[in-house]
LUMSE-395699 format. One record per residue (C-alpha): residue number from 1; chain; residue in one letter; x, y negated, z negated. Coordinates in pm, 1 decimal. Layout:
N
+-----+------+------+----------+----------+----------+
! pos ! unit ! code !       c1 !       c2 !       c3 !
+-----+------+------+----------+----------+----------+
! NUM !    A !    A !        X !        Y !        Z !
...
+-----+------+------+----------+----------+----------+
//
This chain:
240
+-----+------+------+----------+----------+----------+
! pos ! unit ! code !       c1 !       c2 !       c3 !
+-----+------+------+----------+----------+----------+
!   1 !    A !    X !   -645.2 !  -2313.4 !  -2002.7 !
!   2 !    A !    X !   -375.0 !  -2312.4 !  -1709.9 !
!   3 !    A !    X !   -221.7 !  -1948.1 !  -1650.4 !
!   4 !    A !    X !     73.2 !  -1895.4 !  -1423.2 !
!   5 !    A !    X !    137.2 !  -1562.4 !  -1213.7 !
!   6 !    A !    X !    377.1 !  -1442.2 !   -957.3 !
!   7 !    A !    X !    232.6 !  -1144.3 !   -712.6 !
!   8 !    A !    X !    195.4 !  -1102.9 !   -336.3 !
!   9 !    A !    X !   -105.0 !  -1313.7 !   -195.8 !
!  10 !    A !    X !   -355.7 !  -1022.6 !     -4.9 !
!  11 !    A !    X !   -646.6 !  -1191.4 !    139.8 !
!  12 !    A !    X !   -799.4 !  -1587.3 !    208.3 !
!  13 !    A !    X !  -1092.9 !  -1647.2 !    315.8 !
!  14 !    A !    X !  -1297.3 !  -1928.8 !    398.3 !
!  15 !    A !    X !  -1537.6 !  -2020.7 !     98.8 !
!  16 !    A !    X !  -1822.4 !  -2301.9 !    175.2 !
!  17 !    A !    X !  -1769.0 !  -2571.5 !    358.9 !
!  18 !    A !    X !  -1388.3 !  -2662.0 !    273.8 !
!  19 !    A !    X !  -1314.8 !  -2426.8 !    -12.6 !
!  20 !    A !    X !  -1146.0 !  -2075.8 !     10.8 !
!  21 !    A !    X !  -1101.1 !  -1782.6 !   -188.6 !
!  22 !    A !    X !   -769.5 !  -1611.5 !   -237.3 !
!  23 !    A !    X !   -666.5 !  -1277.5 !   -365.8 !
!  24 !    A !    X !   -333.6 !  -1175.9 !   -541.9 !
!  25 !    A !    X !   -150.7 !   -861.3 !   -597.0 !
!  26 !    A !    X !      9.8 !   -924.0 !   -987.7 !
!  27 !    A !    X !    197.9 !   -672.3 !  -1244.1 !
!  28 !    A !    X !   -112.3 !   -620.5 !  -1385.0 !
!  29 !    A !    X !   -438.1 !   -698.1 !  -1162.1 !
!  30 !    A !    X !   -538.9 !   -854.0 !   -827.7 !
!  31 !    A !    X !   -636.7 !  -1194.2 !   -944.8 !
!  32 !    A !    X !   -879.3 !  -1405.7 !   -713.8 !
!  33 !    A !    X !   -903.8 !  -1764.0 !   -708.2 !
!  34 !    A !    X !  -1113.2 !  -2070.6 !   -556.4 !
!  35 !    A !    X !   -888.7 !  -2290.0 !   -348.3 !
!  36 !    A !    X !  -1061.5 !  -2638.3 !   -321.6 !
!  37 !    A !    X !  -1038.6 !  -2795.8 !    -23.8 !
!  38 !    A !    X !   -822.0 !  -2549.7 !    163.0 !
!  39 !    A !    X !   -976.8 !  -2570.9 !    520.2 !
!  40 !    A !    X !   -888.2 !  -2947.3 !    505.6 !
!  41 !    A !    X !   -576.1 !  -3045.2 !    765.5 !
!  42 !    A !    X !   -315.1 !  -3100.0 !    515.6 !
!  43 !    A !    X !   -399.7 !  -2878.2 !    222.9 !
!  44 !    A !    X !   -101.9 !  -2907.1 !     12.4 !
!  45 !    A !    X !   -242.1 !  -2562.3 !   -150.8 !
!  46 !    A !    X !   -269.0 !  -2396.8 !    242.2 !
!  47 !    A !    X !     99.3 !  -2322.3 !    236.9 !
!  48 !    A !    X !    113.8 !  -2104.2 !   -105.1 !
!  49 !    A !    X !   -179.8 !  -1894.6 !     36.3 !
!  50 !    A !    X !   -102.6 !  -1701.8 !    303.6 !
!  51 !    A !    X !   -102.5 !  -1343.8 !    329.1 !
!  52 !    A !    X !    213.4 !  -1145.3 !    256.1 !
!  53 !    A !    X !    333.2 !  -1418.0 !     69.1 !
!  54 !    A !    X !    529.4 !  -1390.1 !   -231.6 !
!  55 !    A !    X !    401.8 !  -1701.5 !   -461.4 !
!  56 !    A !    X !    371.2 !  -1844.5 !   -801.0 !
!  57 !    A !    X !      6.0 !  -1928.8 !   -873.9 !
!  58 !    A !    X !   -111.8 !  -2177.0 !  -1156.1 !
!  59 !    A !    X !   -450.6 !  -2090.1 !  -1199.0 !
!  60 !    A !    X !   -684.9 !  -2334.9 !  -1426.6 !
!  61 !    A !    X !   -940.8 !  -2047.0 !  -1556.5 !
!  62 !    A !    X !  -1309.9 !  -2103.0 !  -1586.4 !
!  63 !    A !    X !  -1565.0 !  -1902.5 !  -1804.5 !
!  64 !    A !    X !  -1756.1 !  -1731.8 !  -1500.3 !
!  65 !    A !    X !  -1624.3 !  -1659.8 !  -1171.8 !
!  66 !    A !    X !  -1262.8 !  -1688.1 !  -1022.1 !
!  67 !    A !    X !  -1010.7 !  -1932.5 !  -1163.5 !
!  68 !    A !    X !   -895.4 !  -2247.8 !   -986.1 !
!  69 !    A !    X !   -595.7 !  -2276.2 !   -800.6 !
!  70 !    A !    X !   -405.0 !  -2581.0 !   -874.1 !
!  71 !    A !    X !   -103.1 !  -2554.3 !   -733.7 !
!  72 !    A !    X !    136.5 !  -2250.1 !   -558.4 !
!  73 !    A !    X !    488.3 !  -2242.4 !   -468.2 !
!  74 !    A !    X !    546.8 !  -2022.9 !   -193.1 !
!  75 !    A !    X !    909.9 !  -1774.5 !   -249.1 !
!  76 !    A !    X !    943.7 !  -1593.6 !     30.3 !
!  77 !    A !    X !    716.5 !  -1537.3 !    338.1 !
!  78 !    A !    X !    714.8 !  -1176.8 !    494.2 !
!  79 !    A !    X !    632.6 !  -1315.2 !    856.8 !
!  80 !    A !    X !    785.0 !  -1002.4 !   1037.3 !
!  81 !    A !    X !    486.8 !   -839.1 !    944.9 !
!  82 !    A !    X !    316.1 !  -1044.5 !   1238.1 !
!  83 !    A !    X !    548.4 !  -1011.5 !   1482.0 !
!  84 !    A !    X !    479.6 !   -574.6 !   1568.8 !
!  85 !    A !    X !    107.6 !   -456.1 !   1646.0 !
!  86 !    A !    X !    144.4 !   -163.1 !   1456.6 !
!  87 !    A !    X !    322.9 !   -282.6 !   1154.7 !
!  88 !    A !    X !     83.0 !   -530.4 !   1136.9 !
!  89 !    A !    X !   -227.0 !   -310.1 !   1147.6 !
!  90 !    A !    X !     -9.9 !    -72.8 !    892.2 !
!  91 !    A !    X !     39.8 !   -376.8 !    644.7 !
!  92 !    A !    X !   -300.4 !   -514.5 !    633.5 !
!  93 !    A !    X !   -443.2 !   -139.4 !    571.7 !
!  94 !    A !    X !   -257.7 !   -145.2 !    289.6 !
!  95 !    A !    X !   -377.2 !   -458.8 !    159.2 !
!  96 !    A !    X !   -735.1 !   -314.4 !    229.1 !
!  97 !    A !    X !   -635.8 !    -27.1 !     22.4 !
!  98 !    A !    X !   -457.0 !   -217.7 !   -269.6 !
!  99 !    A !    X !   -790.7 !   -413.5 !   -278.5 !
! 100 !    A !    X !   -936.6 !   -141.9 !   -418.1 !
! 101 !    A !    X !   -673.2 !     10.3 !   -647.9 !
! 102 !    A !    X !   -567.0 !   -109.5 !  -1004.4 !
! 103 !    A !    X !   -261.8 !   -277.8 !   -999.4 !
! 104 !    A !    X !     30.7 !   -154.4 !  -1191.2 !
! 105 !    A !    X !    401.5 !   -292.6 !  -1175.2 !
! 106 !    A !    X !    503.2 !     27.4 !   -985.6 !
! 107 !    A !    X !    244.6 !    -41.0 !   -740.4 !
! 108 !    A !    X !    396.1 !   -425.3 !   -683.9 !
! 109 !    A !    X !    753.6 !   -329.8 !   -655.1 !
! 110 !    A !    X !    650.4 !    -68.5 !   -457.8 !
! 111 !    A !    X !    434.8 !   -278.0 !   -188.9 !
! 112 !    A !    X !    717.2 !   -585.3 !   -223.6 !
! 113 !    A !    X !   1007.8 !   -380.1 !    -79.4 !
! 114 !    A !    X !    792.7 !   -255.8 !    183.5 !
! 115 !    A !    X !    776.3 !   -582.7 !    293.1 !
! 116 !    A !    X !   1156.6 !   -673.5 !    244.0 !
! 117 !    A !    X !   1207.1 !   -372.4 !    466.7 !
! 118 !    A !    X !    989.2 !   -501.1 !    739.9 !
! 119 !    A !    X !   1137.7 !   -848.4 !    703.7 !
! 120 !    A !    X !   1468.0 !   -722.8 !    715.9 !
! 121 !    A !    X !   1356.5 !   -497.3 !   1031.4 !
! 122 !    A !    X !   1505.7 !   -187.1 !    852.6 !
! 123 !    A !    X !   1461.6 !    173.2 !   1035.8 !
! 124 !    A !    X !   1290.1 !    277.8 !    670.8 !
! 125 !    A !    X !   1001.1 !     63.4 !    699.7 !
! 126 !    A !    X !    817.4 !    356.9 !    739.8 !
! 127 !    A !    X !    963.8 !    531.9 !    418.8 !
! 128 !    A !    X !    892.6 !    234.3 !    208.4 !
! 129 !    A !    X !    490.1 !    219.6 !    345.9 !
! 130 !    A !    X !    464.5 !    558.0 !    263.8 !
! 131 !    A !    X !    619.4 !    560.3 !    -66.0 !
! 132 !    A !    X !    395.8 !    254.1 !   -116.0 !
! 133 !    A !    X !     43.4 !    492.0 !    -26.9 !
! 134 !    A !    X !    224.9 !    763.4 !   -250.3 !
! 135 !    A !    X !    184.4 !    488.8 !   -525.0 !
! 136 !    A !    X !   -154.7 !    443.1 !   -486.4 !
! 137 !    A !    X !   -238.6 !    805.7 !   -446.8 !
! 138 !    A !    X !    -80.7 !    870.1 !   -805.8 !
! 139 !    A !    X !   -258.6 !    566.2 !   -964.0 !
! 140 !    A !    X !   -594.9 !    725.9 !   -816.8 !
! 141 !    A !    X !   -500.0 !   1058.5 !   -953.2 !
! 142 !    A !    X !   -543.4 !   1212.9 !   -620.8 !
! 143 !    A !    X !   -164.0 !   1304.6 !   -521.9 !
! 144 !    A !    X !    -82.6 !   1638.1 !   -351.4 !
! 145 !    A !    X !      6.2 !   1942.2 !   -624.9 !
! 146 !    A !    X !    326.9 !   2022.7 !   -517.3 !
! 147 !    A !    X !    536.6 !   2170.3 !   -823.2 !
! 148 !    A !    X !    385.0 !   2519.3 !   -691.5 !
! 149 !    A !    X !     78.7 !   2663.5 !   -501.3 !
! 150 !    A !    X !   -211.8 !   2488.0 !   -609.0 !
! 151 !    A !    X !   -412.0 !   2833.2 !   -591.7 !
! 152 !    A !    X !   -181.4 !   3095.7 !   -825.2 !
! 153 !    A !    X !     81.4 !   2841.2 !   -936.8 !
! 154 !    A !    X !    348.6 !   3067.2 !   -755.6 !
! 155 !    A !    X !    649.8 !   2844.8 !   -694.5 !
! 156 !    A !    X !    813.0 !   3085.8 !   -420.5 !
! 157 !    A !    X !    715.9 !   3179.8 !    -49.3 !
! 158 !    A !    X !    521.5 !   2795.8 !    -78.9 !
! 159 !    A !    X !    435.9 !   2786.8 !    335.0 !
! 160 !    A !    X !    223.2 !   2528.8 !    362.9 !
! 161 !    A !    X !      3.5 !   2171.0 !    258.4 !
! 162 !    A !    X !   -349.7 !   2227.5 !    240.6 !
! 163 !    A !    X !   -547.6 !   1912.0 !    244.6 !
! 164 !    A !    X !   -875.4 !   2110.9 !    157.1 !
! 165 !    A !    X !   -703.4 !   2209.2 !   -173.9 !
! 166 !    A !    X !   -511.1 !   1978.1 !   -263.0 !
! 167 !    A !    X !   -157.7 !   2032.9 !   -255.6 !
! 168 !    A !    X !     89.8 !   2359.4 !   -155.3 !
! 169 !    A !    X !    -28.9 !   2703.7 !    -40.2 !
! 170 !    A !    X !    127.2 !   2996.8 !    -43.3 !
! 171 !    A !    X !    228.7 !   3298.1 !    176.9 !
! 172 !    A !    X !    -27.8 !   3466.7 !      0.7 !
! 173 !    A !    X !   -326.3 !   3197.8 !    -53.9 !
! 174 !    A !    X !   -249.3 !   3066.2 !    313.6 !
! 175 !    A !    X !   -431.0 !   3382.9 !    415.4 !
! 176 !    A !    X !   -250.4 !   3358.9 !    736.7 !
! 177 !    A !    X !   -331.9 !   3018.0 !    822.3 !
! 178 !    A !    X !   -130.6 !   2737.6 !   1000.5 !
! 179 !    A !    X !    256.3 !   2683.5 !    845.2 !
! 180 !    A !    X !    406.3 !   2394.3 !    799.5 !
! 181 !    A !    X !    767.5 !   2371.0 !    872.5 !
! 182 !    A !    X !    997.8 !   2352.4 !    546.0 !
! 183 !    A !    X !   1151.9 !   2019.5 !    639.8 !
! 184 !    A !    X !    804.5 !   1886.5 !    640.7 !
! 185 !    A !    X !    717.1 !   2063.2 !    314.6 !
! 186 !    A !    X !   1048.5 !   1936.0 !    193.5 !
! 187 !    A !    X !    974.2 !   1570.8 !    314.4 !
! 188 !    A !    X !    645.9 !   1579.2 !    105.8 !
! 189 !    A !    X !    818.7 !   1728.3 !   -222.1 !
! 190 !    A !    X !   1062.3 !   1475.2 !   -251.0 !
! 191 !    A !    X !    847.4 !   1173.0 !   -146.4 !
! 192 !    A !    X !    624.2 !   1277.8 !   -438.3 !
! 193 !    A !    X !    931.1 !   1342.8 !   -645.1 !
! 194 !    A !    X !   1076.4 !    996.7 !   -543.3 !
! 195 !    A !    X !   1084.7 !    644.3 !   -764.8 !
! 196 !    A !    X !   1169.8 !    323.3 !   -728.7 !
! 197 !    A !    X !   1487.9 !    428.1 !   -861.4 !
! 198 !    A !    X !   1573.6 !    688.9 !   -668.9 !
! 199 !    A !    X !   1380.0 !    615.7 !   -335.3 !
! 200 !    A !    X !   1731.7 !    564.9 !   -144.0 !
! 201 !    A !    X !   1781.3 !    959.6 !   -181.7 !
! 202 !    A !    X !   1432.5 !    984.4 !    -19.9 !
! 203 !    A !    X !   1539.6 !    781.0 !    239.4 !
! 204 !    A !    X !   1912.3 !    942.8 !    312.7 !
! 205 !    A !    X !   1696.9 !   1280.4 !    351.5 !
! 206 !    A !    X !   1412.2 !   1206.6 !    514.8 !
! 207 !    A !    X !   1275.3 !   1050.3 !    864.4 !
! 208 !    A !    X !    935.5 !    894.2 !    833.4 !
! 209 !    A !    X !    737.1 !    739.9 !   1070.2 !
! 210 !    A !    X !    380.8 !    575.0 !   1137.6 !
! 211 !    A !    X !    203.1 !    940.3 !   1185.2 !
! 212 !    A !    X !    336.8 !    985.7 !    790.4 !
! 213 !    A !    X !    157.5 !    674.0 !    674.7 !
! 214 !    A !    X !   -118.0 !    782.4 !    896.6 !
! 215 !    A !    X !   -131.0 !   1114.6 !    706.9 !
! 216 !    A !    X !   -130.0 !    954.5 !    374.7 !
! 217 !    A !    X !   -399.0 !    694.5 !    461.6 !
! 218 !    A !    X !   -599.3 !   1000.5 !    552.0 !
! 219 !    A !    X !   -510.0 !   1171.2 !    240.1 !
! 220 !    A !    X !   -700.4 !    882.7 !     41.2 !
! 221 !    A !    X !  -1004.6 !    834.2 !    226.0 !
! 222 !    A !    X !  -1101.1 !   1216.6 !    170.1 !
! 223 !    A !    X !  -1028.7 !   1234.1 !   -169.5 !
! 224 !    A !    X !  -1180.2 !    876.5 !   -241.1 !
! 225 !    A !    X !  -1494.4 !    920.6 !    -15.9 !
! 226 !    A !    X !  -1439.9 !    601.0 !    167.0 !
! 227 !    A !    X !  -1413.2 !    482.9 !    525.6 !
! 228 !    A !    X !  -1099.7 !    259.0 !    600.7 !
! 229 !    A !    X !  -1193.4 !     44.0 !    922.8 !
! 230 !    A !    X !   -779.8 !    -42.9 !    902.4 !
! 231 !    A !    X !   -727.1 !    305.0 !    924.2 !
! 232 !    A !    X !   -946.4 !    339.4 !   1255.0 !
! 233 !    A !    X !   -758.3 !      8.0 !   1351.0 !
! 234 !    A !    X !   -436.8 !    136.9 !   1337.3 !
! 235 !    A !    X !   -486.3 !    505.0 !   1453.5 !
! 236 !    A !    X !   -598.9 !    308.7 !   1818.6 !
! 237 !    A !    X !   -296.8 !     60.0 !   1794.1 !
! 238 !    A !    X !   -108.4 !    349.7 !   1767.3 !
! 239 !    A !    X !   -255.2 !    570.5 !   2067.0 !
! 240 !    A !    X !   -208.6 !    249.9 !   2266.7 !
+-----+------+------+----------+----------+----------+
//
């Protein structure tokens, strides 16, 4: 049975001698494939897997093991995100991180206008990746609490994020630890609060840049007990 799909192509590697493997970020999964004879010079199947491409896949699917890819047309190429160190190492450590999340539509619209906004070199880019990690930190169930202290469930004199609890403290649970400043508190409230719908708001309000998405990344590898090499990647790009 032939299947088609449209998603955002993640990852190709080299399979065997000629073959490759590719994965896809779809409305519903990250589908992987077997690309025969892709290391060959003039692959007419090379083109429709790159990474940060936006493609239509038809897949022929086997009984055990990733389908076969038998043809892709490429839609649109996001090639900007070569072209800057940084947003380069940002962009593949969220494909590492997408990798490992179940994919959801929200999660696909989300990580597609990221890359329209690199693309398009927009000033936001840096809104859009970290709406894109807020995404995945929702899907995980591991998003900030932020209607309140996440202590007493106060909702006034809220002075700061604790990462060791998980979400807002207040005056009174901060025990006199560090503040945060209210425009940073306010950042985080509405970035949380934000959707796809409504992310212009977030962006009219709010200045992000790569030490957000740095932030965030963080945010997931505690609460998910993992180690991100991207994440080490990029923190050294970044201190460059």
């Amino acid at each position: 049975m032939t299947i088609k799909t449209t998603g955002i192509v993640l990852k190709v590697q080299d399979y065997k001698e000629k073959d490759g493997l590719a994965w896809m970020l779809t409305q519903d999964q990250i589908v992987s494939v077997r690309v025969r004879g892709i290391q060959k010079e003039g692959s007419k199947l090379r083109s429709g897997c790159q990474p940060f491409l936006y493609a239509t896949w038809h897949i022929e699917e086997r009984n055990q093991g990733p389908g076969l890819l038998i043809h892709a047309t490429p839609i649109c190429f996001f090639y900007r995100v070569m072209e800057d160190l940084t947003i380069q190492a940002f962009s593949f450590l969220l494909r590492d991180i997408l990798l490992k999340t179940k994919s959801s539509p929200l999660l696909l619209e989300a990580f597609l206008e990221y890359l329209k906004a690199v693309q398009d070199q927009r000033n936001s880019v840096f809104a859009y990746g970290c709406f894109v990690l807020k995404e995945i930190l929702c899907a995980e169930g591991i998003q900030p609490f932020v209607d309140g202290c996440t202590l007493c469930h106060r909702k006034d004199a809220l002075e700061t994020l604790s990462i060791k609890d998980g979400g807002f403290l207040c005056h009174y649970c901060n025990q006199n630890g560090i503040k945060m400043y209210k425009s940073d508190m306010r950042k985080v409230y509405l970035l949380f609060k934000a959707s796809s719908k409504n992310i212009d708001v977030l962006i009219e309000n709010c200045h992000f840049e790569i030490k957000d998405c740095i932030f965030w990344a963080d945010w997931y590898e505690r609460f998910e007990q993992t180690h991100l090499a991207g994440l080490k990647f990029l923190k050294t790009v970044v201190d460059l």
